[in-house]
PDB file of N, CA, C, O and CB in Angstrom:
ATOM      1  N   UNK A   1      32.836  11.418 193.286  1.00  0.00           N
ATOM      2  CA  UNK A   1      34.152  10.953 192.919  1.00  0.00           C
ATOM      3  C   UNK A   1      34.071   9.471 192.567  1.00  0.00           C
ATOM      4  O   UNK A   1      33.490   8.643 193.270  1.00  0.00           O
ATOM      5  CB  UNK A   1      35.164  11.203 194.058  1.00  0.00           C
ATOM      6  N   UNK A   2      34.758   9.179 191.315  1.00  0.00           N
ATOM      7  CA  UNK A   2      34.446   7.929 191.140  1.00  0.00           C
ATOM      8  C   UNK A   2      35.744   7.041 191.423  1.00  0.00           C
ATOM      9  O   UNK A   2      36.881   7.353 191.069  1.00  0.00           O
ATOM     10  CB  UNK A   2      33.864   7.780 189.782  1.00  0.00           C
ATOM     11  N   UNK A   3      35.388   5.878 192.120  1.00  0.00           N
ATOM     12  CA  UNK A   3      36.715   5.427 192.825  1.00  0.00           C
ATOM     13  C   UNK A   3      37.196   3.764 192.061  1.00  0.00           C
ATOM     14  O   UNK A   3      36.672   2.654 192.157  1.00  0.00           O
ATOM     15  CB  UNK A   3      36.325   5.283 194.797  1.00  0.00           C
ATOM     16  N   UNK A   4      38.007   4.093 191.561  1.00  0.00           N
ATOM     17  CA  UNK A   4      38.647   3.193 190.284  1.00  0.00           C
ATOM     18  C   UNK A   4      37.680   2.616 188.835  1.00  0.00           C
ATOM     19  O   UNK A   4      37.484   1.514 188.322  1.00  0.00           O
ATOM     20  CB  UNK A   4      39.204   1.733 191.064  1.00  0.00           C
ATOM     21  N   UNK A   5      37.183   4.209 188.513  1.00  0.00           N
ATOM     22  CA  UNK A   5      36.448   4.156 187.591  1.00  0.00           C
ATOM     23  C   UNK A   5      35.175   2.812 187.637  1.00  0.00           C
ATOM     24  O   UNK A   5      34.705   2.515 186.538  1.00  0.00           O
ATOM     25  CB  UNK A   5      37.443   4.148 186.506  1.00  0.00           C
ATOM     26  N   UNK A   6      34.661   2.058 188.843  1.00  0.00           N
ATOM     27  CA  UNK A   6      33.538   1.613 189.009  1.00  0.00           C
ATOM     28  C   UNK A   6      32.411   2.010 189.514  1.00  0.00           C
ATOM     29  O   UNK A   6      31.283   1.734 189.107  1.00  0.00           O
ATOM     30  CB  UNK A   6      33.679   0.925 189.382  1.00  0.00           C
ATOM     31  N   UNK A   7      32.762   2.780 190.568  1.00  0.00           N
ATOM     32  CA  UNK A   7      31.325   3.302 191.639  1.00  0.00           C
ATOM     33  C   UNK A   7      31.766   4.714 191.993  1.00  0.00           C
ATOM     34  O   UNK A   7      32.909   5.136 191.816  1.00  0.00           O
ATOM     35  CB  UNK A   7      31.044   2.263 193.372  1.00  0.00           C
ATOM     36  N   UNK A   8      30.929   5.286 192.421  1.00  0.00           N
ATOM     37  CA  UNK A   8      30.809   6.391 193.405  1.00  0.00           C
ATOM     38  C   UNK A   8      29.859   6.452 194.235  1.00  0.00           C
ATOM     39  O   UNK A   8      28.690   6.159 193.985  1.00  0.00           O
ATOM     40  CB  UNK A   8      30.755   7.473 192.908  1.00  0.00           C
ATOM     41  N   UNK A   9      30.345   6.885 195.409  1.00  0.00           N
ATOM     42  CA  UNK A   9      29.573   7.220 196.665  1.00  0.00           C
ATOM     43  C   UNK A   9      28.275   8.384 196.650  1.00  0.00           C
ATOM     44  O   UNK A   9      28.729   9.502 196.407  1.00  0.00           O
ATOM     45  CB  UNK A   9      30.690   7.738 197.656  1.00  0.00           C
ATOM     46  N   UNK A  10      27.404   8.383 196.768  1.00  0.00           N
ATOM     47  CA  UNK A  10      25.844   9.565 196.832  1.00  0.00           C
ATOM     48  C   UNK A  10      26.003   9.339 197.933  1.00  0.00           C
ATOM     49  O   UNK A  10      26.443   8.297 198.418  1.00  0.00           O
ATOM     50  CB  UNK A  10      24.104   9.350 196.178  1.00  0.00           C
ATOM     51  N   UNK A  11      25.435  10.940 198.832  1.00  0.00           N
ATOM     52  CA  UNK A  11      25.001  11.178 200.331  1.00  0.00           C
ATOM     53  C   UNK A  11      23.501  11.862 200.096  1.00  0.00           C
ATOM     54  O   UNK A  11      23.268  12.631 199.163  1.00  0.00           O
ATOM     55  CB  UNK A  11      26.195  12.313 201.275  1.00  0.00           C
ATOM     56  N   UNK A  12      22.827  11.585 200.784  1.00  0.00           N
ATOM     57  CA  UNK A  12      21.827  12.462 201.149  1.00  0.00           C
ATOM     58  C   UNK A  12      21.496  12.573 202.803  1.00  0.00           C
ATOM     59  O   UNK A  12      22.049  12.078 203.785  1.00  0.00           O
ATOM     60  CB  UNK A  12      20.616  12.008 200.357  1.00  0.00           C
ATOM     61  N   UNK A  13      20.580  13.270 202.671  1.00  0.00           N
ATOM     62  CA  UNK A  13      20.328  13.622 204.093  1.00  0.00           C
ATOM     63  C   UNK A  13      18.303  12.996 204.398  1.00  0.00           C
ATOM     64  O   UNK A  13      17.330  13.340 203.727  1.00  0.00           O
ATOM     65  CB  UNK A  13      20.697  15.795 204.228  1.00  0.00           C
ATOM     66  N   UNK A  14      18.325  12.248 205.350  1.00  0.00           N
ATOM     67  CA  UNK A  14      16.864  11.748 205.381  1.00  0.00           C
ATOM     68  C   UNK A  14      16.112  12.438 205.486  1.00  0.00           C
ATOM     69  O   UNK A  14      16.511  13.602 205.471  1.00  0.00           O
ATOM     70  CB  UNK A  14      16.485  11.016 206.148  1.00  0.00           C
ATOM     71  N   UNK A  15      15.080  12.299 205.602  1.00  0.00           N
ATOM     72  CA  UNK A  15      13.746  12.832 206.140  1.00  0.00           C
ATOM     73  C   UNK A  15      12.998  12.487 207.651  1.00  0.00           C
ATOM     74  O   UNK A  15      13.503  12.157 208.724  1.00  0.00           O
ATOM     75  CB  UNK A  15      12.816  12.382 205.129  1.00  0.00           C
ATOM     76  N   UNK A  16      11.885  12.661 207.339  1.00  0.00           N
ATOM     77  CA  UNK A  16      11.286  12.617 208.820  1.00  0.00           C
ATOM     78  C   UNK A  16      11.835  11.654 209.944  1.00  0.00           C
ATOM     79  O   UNK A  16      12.206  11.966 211.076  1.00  0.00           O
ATOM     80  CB  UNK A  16       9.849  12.247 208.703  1.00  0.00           C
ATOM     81  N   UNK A  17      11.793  10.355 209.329  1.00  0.00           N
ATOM     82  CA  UNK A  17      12.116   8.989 210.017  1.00  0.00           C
ATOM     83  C   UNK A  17      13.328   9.137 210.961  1.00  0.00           C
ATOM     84  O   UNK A  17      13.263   8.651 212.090  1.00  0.00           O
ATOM     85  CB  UNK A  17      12.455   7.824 208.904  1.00  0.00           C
ATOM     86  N   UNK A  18      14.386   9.765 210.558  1.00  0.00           N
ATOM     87  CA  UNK A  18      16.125  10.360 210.820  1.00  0.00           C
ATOM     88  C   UNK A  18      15.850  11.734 210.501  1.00  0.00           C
ATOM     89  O   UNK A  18      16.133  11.805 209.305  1.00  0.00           O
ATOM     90  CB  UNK A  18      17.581   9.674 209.654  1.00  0.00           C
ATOM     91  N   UNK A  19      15.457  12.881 210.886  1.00  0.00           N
ATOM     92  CA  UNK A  19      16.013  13.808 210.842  1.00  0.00           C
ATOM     93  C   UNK A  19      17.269  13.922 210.471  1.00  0.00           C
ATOM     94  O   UNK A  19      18.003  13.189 211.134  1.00  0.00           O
ATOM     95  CB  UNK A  19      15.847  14.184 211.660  1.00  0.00           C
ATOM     96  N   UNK A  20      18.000  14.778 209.387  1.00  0.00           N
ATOM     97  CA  UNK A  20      19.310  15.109 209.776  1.00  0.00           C
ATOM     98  C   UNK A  20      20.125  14.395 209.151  1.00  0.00           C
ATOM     99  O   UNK A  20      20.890  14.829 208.290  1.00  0.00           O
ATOM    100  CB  UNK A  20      19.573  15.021 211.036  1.00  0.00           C
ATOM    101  N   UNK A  21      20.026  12.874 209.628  1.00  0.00           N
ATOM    102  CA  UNK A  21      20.652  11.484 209.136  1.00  0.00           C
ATOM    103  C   UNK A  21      21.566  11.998 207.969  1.00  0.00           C
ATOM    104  O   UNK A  21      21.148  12.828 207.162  1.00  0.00           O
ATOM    105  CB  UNK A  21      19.420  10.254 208.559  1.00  0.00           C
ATOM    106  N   UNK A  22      22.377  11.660 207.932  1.00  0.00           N
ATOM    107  CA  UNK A  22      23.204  11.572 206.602  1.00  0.00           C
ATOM    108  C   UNK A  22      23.508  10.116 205.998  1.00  0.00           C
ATOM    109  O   UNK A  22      24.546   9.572 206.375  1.00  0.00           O
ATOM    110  CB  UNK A  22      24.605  12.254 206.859  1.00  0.00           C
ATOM    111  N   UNK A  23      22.995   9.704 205.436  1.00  0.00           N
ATOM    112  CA  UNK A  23      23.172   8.525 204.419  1.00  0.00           C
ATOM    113  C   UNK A  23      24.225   8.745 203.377  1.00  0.00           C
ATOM    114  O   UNK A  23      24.458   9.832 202.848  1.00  0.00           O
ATOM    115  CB  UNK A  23      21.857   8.252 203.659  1.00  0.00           C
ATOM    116  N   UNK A  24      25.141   7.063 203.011  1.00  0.00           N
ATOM    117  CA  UNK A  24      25.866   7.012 201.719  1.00  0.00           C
ATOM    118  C   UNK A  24      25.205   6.065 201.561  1.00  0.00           C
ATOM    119  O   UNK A  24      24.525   5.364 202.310  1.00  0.00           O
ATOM    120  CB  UNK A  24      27.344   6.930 201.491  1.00  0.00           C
ATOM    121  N   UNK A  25      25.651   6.060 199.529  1.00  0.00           N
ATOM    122  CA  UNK A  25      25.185   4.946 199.258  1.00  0.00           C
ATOM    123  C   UNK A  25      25.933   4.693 197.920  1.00  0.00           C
ATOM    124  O   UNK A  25      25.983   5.637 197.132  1.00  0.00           O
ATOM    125  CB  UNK A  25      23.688   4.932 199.274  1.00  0.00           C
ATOM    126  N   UNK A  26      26.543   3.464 197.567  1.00  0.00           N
ATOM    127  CA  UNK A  26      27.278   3.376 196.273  1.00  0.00           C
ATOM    128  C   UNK A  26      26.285   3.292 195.525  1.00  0.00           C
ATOM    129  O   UNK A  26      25.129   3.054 195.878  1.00  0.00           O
ATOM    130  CB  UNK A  26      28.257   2.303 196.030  1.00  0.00           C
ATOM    131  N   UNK A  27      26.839   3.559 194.014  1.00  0.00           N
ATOM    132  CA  UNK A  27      25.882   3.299 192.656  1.00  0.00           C
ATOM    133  C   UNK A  27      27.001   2.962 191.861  1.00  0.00           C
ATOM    134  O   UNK A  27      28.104   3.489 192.010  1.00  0.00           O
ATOM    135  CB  UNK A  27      24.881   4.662 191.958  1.00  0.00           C
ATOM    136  N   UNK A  28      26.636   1.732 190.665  1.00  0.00           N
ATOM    137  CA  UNK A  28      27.954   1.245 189.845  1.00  0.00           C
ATOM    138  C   UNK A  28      27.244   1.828 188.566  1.00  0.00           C
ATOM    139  O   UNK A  28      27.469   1.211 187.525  1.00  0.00           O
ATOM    140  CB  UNK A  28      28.445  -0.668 189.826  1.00  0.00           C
ATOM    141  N   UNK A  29      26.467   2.865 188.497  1.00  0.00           N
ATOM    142  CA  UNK A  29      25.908   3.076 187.252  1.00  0.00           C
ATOM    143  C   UNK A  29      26.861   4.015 186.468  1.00  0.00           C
ATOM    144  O   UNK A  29      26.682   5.217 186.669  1.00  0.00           O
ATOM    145  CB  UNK A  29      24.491   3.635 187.392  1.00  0.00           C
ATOM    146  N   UNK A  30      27.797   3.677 185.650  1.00  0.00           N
ATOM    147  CA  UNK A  30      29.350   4.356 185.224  1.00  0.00           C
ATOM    148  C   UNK A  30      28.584   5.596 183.777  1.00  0.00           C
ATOM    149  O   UNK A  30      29.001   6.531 183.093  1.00  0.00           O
ATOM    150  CB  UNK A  30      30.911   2.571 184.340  1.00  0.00           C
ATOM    151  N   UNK A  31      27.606   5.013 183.909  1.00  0.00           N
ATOM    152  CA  UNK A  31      26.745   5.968 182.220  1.00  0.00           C
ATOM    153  C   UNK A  31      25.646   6.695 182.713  1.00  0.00           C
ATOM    154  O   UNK A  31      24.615   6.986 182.107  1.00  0.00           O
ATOM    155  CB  UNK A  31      25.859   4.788 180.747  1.00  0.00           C
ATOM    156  N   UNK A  32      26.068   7.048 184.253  1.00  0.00           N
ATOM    157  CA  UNK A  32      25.041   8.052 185.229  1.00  0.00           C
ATOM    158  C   UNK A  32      25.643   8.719 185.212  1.00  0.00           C
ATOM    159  O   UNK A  32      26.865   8.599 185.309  1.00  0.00           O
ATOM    160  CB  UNK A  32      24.520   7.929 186.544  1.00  0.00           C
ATOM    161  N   UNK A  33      24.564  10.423 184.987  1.00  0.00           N
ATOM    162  CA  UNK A  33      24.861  11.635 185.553  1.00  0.00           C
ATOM    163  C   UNK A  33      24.729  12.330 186.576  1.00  0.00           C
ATOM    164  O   UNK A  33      23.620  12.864 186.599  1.00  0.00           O
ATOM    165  CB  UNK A  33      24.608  12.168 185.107  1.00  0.00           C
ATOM    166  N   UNK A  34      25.497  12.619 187.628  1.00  0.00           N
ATOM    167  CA  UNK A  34      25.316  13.301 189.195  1.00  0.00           C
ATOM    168  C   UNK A  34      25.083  15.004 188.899  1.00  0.00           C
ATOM    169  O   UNK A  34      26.071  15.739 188.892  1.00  0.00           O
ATOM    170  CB  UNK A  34      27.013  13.011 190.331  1.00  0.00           C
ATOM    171  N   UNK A  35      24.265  15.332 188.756  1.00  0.00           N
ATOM    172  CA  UNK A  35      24.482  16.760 188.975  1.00  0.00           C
ATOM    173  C   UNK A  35      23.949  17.131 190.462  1.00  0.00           C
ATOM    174  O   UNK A  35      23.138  16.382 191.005  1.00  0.00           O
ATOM    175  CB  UNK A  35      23.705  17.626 187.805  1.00  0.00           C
ATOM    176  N   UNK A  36      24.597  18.742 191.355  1.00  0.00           N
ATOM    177  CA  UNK A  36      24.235  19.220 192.218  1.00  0.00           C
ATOM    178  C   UNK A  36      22.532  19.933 191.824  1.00  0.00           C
ATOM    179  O   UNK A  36      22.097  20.025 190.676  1.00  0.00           O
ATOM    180  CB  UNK A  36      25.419  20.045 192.598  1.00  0.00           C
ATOM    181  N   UNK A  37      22.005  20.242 192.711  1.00  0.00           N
ATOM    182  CA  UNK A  37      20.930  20.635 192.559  1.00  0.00           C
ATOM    183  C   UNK A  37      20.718  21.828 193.893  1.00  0.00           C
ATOM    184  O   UNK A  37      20.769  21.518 195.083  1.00  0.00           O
ATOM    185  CB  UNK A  37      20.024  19.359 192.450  1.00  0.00           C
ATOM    186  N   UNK A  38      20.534  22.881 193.498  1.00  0.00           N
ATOM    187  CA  UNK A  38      20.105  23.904 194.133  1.00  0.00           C
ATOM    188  C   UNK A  38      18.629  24.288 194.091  1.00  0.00           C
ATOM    189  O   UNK A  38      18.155  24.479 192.971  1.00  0.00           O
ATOM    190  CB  UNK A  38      20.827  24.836 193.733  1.00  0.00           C
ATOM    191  N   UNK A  39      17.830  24.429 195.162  1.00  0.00           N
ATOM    192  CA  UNK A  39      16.200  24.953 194.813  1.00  0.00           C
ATOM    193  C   UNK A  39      16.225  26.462 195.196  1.00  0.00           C
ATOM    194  O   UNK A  39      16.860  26.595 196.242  1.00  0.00           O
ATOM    195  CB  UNK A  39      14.838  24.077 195.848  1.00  0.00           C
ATOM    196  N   UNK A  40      15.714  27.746 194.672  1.00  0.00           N
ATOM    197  CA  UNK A  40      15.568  28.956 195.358  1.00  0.00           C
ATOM    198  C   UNK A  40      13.843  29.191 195.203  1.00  0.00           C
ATOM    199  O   UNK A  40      13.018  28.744 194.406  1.00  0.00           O
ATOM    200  CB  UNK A  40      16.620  30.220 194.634  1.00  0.00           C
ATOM    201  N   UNK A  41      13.751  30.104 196.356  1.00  0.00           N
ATOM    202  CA  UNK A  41      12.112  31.106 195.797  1.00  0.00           C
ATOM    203  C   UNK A  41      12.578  31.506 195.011  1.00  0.00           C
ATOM    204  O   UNK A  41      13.732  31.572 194.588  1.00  0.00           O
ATOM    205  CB  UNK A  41      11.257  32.361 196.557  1.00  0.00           C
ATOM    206  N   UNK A  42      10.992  32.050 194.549  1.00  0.00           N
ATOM    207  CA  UNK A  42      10.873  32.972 192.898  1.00  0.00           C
ATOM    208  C   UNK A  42      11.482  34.241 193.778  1.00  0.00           C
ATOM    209  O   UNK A  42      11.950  35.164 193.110  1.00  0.00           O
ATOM    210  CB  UNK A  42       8.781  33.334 191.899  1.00  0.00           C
ATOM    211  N   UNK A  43      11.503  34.327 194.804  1.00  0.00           N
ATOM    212  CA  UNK A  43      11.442  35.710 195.173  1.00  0.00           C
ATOM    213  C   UNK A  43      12.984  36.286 195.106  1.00  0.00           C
ATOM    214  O   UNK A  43      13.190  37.492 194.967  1.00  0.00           O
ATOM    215  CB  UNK A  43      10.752  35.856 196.681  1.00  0.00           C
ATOM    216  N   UNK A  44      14.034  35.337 195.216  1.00  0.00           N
ATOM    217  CA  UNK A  44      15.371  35.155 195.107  1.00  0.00           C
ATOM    218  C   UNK A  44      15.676  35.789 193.633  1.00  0.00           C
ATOM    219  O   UNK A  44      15.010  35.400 192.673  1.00  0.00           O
ATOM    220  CB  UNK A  44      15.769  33.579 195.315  1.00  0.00           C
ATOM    221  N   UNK A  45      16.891  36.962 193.443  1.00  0.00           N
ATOM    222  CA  UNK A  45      16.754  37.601 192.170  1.00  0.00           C
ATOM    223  C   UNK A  45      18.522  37.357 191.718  1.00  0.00           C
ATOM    224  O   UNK A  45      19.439  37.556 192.514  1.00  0.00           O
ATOM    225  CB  UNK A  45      16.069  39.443 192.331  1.00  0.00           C
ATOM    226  N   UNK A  46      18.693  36.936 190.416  1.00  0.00           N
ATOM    227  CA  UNK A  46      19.889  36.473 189.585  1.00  0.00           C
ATOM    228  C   UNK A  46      20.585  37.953 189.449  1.00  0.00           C
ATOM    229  O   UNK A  46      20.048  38.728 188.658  1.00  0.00           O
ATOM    230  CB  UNK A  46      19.438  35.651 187.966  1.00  0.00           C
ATOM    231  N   UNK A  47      21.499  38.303 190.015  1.00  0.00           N
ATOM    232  CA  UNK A  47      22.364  39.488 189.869  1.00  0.00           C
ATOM    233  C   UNK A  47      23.634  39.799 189.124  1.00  0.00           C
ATOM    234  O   UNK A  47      24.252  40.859 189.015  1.00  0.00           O
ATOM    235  CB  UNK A  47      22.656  39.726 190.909  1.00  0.00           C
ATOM    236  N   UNK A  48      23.921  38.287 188.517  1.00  0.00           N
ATOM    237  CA  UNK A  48      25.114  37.793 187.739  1.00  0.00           C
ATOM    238  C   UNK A  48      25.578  37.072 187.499  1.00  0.00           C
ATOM    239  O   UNK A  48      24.944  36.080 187.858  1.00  0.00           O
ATOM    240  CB  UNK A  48      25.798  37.944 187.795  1.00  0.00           C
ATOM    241  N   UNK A  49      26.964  36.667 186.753  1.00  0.00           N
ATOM    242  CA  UNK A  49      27.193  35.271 186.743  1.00  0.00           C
ATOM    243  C   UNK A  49      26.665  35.238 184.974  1.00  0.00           C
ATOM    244  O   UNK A  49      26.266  36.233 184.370  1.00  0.00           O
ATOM    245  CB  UNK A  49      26.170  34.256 188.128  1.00  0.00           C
ATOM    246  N   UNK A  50      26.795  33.796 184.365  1.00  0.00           N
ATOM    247  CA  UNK A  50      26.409  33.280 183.611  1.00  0.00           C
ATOM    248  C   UNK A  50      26.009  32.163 183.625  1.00  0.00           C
ATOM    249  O   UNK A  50      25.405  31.678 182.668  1.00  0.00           O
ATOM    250  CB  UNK A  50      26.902  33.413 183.044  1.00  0.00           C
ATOM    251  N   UNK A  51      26.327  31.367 184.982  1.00  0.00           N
ATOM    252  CA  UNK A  51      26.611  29.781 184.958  1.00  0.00           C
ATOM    253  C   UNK A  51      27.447  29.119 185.288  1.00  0.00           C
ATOM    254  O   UNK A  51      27.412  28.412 186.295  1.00  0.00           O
ATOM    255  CB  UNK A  51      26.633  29.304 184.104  1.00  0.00           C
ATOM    256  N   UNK A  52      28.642  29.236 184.282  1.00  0.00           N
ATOM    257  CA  UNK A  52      29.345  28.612 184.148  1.00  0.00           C
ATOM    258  C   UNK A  52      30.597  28.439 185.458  1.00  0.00           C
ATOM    259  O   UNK A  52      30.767  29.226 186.389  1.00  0.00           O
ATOM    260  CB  UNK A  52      29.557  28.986 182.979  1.00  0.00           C
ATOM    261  N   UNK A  53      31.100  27.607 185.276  1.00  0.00           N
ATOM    262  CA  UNK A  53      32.592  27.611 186.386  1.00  0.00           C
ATOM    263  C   UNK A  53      33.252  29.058 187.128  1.00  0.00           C
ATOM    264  O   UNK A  53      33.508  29.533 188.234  1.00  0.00           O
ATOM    265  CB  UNK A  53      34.018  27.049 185.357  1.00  0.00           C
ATOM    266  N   UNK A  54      33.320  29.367 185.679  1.00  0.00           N
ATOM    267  CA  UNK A  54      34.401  30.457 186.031  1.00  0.00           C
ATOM    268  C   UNK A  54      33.925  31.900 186.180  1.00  0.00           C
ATOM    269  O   UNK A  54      34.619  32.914 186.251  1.00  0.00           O
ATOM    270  CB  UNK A  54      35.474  30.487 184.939  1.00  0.00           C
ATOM    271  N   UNK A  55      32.276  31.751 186.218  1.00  0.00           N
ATOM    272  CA  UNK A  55      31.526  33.036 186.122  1.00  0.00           C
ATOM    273  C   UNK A  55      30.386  32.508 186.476  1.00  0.00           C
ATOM    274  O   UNK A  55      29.497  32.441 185.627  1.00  0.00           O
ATOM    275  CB  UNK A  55      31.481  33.833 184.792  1.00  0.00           C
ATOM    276  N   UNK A  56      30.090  31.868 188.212  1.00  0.00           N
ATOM    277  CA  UNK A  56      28.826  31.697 188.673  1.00  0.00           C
ATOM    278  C   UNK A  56      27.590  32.586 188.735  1.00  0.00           C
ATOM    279  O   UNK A  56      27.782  33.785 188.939  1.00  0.00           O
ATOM    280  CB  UNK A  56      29.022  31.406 189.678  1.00  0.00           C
ATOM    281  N   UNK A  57      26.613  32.237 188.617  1.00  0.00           N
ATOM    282  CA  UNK A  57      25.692  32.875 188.938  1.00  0.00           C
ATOM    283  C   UNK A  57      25.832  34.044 190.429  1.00  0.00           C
ATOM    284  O   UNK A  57      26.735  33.752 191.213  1.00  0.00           O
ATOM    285  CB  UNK A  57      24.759  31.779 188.995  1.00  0.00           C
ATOM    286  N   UNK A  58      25.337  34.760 190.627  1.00  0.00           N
ATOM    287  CA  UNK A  58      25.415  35.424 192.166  1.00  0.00           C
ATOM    288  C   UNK A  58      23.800  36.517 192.077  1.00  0.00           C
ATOM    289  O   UNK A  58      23.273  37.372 191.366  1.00  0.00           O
ATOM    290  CB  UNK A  58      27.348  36.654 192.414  1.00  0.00           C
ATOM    291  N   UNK A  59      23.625  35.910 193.059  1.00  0.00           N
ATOM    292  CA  UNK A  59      22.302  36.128 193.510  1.00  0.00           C
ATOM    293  C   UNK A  59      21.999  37.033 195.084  1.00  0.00           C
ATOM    294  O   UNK A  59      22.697  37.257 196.073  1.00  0.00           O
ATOM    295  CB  UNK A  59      21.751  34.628 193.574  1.00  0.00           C
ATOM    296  N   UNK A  60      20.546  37.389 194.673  1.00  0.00           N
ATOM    297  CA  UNK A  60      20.312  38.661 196.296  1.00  0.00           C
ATOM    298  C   UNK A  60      19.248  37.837 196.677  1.00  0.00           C
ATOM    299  O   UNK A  60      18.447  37.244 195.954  1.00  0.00           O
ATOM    300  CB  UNK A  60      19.692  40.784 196.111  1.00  0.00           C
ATOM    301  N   UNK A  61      19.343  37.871 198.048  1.00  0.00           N
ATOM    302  CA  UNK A  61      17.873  37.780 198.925  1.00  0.00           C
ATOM    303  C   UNK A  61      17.105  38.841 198.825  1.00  0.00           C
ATOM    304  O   UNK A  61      17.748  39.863 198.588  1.00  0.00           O
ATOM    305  CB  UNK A  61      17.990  37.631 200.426  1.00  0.00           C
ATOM    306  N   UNK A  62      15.893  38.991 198.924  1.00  0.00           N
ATOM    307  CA  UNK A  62      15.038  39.528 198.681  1.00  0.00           C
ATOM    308  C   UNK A  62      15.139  40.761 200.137  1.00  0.00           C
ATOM    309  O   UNK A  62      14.283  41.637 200.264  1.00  0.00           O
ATOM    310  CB  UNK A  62      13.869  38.456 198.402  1.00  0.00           C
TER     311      UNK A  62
END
């Protein structure tokens, strides 16, 4: 969310050092793209969907 069209807030979650940790962090980069990022196994199989908003993907566990 960008909060008066200057910054937005990123969270991540740490690694070893913090387990768990949840970190924020501003960025004023206004000509940055945030996308979500999902990782699956290959073994994970696409059952539908297209993508888009209004017609997600939907997927089976193996």
């Amino acid at each position: 969310m960008w909060y008066n069209d200057s910054y937005v807030t990123l969270f991540s979650v740490n690694g070893s050092g913090t387990p768990g940790k949840i970190f924020g962090q501003h960025t004023f980069l206004s000509g940055s793209v945030i996308r979500p990022v999902v990782s699956l196994k290959s073994s994970v199989l696409v059952t539908g969907g297209d993508g888009t908003g209004s017609n997600p993907y939907t997927v089976a566990l193996p």
